[in-house]
C-alpha positions as CSV (number, residue, x, y, z in Angstrom):
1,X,152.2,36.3,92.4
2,X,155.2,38.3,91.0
3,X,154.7,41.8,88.9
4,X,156.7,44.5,88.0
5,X,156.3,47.4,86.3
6,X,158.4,48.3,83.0
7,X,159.1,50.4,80.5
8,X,156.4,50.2,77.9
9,X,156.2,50.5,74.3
10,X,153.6,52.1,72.9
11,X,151.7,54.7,70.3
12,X,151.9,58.4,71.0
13,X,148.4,59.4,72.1
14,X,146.8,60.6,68.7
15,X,147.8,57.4,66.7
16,X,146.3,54.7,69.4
17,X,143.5,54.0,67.3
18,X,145.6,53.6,63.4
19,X,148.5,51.3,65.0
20,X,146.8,49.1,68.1
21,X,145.0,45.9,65.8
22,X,143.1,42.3,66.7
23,X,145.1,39.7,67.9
24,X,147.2,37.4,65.3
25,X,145.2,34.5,65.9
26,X,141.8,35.8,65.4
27,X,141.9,36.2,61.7
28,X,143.4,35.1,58.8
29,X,146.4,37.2,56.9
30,X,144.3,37.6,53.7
31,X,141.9,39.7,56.4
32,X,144.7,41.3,58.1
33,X,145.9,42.3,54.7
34,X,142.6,44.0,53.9
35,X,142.1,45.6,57.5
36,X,145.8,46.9,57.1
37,X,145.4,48.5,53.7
38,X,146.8,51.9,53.6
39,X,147.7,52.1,57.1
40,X,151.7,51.6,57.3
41,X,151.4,52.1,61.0
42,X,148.9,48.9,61.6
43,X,150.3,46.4,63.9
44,X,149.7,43.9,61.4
45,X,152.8,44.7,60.0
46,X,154.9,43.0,62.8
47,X,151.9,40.5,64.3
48,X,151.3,39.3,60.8
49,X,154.1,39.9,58.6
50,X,153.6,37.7,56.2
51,X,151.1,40.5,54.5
52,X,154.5,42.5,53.7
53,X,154.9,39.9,51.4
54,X,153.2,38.7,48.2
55,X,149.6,36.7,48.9
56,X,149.6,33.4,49.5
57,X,152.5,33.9,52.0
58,X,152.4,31.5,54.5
59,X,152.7,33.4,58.5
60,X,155.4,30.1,58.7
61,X,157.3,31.3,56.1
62,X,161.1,31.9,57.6
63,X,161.8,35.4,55.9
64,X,158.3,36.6,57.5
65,X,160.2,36.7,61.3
66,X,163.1,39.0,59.9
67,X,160.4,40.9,58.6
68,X,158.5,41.6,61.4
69,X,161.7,43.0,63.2
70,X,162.2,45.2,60.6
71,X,158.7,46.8,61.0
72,X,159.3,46.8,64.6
73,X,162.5,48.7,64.3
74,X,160.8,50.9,61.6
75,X,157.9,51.9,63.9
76,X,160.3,52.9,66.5
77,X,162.3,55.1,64.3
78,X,159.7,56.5,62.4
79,X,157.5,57.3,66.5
80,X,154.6,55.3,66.2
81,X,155.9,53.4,68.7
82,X,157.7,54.9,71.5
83,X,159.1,53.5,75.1
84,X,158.1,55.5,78.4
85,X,160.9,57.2,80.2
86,X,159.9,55.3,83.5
87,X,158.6,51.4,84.7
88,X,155.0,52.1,85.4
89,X,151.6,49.9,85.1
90,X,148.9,50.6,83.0
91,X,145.3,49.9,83.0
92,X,143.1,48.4,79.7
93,X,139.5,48.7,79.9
94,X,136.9,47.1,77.4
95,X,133.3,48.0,76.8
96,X,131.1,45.6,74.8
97,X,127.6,45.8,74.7
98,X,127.6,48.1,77.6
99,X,129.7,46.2,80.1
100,X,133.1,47.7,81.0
101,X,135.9,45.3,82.5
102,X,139.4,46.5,83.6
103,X,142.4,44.9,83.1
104,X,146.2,45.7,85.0
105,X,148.7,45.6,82.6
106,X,152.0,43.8,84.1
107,X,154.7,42.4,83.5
108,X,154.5,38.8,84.9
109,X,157.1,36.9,86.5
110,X,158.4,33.6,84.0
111,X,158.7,31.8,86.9
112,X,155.3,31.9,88.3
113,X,154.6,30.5,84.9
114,X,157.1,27.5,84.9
115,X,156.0,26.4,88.7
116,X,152.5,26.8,87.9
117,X,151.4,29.3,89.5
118,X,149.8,30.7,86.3
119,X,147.5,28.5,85.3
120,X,146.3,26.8,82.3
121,X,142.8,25.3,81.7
122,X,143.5,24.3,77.7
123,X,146.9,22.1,75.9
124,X,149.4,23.8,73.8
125,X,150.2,22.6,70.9
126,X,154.1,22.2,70.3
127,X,154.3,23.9,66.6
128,X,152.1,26.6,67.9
129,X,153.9,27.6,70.6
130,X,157.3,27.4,68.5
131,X,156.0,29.8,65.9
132,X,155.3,32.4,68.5
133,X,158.5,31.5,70.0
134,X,160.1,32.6,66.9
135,X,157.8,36.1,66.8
136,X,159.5,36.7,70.7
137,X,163.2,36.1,70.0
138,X,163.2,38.1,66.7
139,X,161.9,41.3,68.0
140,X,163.4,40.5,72.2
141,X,159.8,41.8,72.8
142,X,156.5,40.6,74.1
143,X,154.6,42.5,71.3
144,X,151.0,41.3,72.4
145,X,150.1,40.6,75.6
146,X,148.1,37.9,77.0
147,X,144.6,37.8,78.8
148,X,145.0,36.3,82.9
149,X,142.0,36.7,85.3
150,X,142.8,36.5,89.1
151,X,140.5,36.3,92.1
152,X,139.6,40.0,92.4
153,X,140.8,42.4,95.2
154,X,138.7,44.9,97.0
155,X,142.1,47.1,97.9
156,X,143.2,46.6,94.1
157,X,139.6,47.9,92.2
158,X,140.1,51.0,94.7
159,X,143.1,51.7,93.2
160,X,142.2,50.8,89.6
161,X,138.9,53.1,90.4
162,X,140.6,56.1,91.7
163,X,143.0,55.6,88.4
164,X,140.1,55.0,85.9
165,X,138.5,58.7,87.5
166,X,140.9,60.7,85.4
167,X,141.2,61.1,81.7
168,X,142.1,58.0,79.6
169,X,145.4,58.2,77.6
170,X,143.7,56.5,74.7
171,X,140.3,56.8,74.4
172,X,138.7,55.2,71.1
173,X,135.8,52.5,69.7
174,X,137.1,50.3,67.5
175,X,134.8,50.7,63.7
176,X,134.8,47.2,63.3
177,X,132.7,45.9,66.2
178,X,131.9,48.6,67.8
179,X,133.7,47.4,71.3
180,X,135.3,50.7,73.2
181,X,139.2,50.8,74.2
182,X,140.7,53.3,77.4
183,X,143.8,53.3,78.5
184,X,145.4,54.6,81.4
185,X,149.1,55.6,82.4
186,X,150.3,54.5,86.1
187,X,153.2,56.1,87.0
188,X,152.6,56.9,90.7
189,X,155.2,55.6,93.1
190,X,153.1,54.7,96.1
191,X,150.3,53.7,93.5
192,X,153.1,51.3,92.2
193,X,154.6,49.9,94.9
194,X,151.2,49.4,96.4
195,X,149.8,47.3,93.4
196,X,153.3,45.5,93.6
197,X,151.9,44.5,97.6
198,X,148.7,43.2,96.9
199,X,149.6,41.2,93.5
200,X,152.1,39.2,96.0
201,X,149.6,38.1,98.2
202,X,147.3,36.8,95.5
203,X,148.4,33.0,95.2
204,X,147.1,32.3,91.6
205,X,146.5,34.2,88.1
206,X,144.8,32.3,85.4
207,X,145.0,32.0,81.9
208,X,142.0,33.1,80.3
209,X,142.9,33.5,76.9
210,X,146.3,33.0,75.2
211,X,148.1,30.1,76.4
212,X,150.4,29.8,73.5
213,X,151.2,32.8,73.9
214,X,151.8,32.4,77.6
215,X,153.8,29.2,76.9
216,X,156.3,30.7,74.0
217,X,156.6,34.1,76.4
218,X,157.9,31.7,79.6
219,X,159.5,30.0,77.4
220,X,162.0,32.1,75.7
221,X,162.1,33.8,79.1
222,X,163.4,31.0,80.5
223,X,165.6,30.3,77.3
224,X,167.4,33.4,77.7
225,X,168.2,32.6,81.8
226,X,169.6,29.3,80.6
227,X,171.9,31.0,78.0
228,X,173.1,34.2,80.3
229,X,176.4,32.8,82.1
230,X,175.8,36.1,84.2
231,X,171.7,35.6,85.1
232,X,171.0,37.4,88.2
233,X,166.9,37.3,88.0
234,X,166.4,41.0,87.7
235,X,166.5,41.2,83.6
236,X,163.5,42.2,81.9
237,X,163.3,38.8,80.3
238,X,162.4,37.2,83.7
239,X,158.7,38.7,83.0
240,X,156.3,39.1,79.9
241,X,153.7,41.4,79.6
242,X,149.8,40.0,80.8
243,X,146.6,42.1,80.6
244,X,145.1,41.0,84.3
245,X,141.0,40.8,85.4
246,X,139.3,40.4,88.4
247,X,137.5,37.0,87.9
248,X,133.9,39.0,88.2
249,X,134.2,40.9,85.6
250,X,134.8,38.4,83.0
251,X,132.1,37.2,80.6
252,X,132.9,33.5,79.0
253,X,130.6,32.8,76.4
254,X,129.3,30.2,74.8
255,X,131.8,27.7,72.0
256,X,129.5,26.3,69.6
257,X,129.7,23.1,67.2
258,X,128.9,22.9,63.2
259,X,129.1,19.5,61.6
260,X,129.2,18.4,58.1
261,X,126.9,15.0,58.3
262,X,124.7,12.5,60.6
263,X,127.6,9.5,60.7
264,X,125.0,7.8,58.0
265,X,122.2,8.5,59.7
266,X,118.6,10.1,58.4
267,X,117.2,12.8,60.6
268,X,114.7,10.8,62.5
269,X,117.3,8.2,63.1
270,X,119.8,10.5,64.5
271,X,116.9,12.1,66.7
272,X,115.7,8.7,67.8
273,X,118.9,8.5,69.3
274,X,119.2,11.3,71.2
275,X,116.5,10.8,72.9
276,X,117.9,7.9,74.7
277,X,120.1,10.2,76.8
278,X,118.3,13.7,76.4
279,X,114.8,15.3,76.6
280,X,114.0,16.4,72.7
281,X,111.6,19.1,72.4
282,X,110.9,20.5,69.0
283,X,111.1,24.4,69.2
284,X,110.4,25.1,65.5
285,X,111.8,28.0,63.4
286,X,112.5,30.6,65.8
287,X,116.1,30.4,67.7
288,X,116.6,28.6,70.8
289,X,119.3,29.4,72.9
290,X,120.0,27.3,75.9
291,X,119.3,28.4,79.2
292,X,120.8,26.5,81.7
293,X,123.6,24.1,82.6
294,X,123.2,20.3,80.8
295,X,120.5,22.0,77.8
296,X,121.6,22.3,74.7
297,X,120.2,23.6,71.0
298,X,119.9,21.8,68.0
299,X,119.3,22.9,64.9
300,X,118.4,20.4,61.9
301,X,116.7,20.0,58.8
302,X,115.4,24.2,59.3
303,X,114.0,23.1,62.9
304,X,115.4,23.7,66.3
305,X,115.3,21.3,69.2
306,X,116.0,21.7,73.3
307,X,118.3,19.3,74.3
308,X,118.2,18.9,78.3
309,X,120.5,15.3,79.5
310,X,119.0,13.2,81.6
311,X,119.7,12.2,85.3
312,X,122.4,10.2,85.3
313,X,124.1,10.8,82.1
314,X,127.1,12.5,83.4
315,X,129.0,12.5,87.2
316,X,128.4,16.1,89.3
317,X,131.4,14.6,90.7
318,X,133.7,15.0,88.0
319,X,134.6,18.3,87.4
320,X,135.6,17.7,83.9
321,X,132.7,14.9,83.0
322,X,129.9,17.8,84.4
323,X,130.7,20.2,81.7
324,X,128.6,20.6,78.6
325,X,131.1,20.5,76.5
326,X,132.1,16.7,78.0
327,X,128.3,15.8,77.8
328,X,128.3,16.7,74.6
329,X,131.4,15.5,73.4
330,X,130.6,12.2,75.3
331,X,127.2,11.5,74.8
332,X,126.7,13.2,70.8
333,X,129.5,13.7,69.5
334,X,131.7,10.2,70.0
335,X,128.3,8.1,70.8
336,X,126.2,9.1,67.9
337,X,128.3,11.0,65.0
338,X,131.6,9.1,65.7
339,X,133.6,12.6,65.9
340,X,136.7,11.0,68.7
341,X,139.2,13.7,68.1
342,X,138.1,17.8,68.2
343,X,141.3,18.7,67.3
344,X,141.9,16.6,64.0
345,X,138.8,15.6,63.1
346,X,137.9,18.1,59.7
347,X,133.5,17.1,59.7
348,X,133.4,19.7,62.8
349,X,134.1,23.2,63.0
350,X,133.7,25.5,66.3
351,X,131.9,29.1,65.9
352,X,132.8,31.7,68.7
353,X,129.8,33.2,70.8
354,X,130.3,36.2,69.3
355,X,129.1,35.3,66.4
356,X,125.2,34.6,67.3
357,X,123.0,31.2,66.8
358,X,122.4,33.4,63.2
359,X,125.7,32.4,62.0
360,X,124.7,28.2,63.3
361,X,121.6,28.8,60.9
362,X,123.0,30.4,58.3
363,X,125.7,27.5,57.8
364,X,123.5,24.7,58.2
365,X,121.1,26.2,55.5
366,X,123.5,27.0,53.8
367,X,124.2,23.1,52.8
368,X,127.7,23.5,54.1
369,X,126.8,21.7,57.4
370,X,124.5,19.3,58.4
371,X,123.9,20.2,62.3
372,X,124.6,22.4,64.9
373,X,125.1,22.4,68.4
374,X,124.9,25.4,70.6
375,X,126.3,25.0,74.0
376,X,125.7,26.9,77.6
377,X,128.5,28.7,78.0
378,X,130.9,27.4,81.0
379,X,131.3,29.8,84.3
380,X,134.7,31.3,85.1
381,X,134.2,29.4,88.7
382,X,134.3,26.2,86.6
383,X,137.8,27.5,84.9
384,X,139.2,28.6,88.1
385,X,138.2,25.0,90.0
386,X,139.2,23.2,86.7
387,X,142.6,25.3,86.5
388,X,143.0,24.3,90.4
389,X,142.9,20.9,89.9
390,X,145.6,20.6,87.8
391,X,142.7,19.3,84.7
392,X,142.7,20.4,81.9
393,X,139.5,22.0,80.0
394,X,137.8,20.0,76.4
395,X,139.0,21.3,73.4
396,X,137.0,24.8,72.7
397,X,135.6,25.3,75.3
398,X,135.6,29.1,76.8
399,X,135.0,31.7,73.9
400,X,136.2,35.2,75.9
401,X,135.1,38.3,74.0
402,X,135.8,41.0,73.9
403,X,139.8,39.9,72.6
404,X,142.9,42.6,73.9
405,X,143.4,45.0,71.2
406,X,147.2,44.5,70.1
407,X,149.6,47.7,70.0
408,X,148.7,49.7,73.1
409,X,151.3,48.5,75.0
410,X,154.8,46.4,74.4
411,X,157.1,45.4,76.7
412,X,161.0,44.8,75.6
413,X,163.0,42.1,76.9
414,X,165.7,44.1,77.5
């Protein structure tokens, strides 16, 4: 694999916490309106410009992208964002519920993207990618960065350790769920050019989460190559900025399903019918979360159920047929409820991990679903293997959480 370091963008120390936000794409702008409220310097302004404008702005609007280049450019001027004076790395470590993981941040090479050397587990989808296309070109800037794991590297956690020892440049837990944020500078040559040594010898990074992002990155990367007359492969649009794991420190959690009705079915009809291809047990009111690979929870009707498939049901052979989320999709989803399509179809919804089973329960009692489905969450040796392949995951499938904090660190194109 091919890093560099670069130039990076990013809050003086004391303002971290005000201008670094969540991702675009976990919230809607109504809610980034409301977390931005009386904070000029939120990133929100430039990941979700639309909340510049009047509500009810759509994020597709055209004059949003002109807008979020203006904020850019205004952060700059006014210092809330400023660039380093020297190409370093950086280091990104998240604590949630206790567990600390650490992330390199790099700039990746474009190309190790287009020959697949960075590798996908989950389809992009074309109007996606194009909007965040859009969001790059405007502001010649990778503004967030996106989330790779790789397999991890004794000589690299040395490095990161001996790094991590010192004081953080941002140091700060984020009100809103509580997860803690550090940051560290690299800007030690031999440090450097040593982390530059062992990335090369690592023959795969994954994407974990943020493959439209990813895609529209390479993308205009490549873009820009194609329209330089004078490319030589050393401009900074060759590479876009990636937060990077070690594999075994990554928690995937469980993606769970909510949906609306029983395809016509009564309760004890749609029961009967599991049973042909699971063991039902009856758990009653207390939440059951599944516990290993092929059981699943059900909760109907204010009861919840163990659903464990039986022998046979699904090929250990198949590394995309042995997931839950196949067995599931296969054998309740499309068999029983008649739900083909996870994308397009609107009687299901997906609820993050994150959440809790609570949030299952609460919408099914709530009358707004019918059933839900809680899944065991896949391993990231099933990604990796899956990502080898060259297959490509189920629709919503890997929940990763904690999500990269936007606005600690940017990396210009030019």
């Amino acid at each position: 694999m091919k890093i560099k370091p670069f130039r990076g963008i990013r809050p003086p120390k004391a303002l971290a916490k005000q201008v670094s936000s969540r991702p675009y794409d976990v919230l809607e702008s109504e809610e980034a309106r409301e977390e931005a409220q009386g904070n000029p310097m939120s990133l929100y302004h430039i990941i979700k410009p639309e909340i510049n404008f009047e509500p009810g702005t759509s994020e597709f609007d055209p004059k949003v992208y002109p807008a979020a280049l203006e904020q850019f450019q205004l952060f700059r001027k006014n210092g809330w964002l400023v660039q380093d004076d020297k190409e370093k790395y950086y280091i990104y470590a998240q604590t949630m519920e206790g567990r600390t993981q650490y992330g390199l941040v790099v700039a990746a090479w474009v190309e190790d993207y287009m020959e697949k050397r960075i590798k996908k587990h989950e389809l992009t989808r074309r109007d996606k990618e194009e909007d965040r296309m859009k969001h790059v070109r405007v502001n010649n800037a990778n503004v967030e960065p996106v989330f790779f794991a790789y397999p991890h590297r004794d000589d690299l956690d040395a490095i990161i350790a001996k790094v991590t020892a010192q004081t953080p440049e941002y140091d700060f837990v984020s009100e809103l769920d509580g997860f803690g944020h550090k940051f560290w500078v690299i800007d030690n040559d031999e440090d450097i050019r040593r982390i530059t040594e062992i990335v090369a010898e690592i023959p795969a990074m994954y994407i974990a989460d943020g493959h439209h992002r990813s895609a529209a990155a390479a993308l205009v990367g490549n873009e820009k190559k194609l329209q330089n007359p004078n490319h030589t492969g050393n401009e900074e649009y060759n590479y876009f900025l990636a937060v990077c794991f070690p594999d075994n420190q990554l928690n995937v959690m469980d993606y769970n399903r909510v949906i609306k009705d029983l395809n016509g079915l009564t309760d004890e009809q749609f029961l009967q019918k599991l049973s042909e291809d699971f063991v039902v047990e009856k758990k009653g009111k207390e939440i059951y979360k599944p516990n290993h690979l092929h059981n699943f929870s059900l909760y109907l009707a204010g009861e919840w159920y163990s659903l464990t498939a039986k022998e046979g049901r699904y090929d250990n052979n198949d590394p995309i047929g042995v997931l839950d989320v196949s067995v599931s999709s296969n054998l309740i989803l499309d068999k029983i409820l008649g739900i083909k399509d996870l994308r397009s179809d609107k009687r299901i919804d997906f609820v993050g991990g994150i959440r809790g089973l609570g949030e299952l329960k609460r919408r099914v009692d709530s009358g707004e679903m019918k059933v839900a489905l809680a899944l065991y969450p896949v391993t990231m040796q099933q990604i990796i293997d899956i990502a080898d392949s060259g297959n490509i995951m189920p629709p919503k499938a890997t929940w990763f959480e904690p999500k990269l904090r936007s606005g600690l660190i940017i990396h210009e194109l030019v």
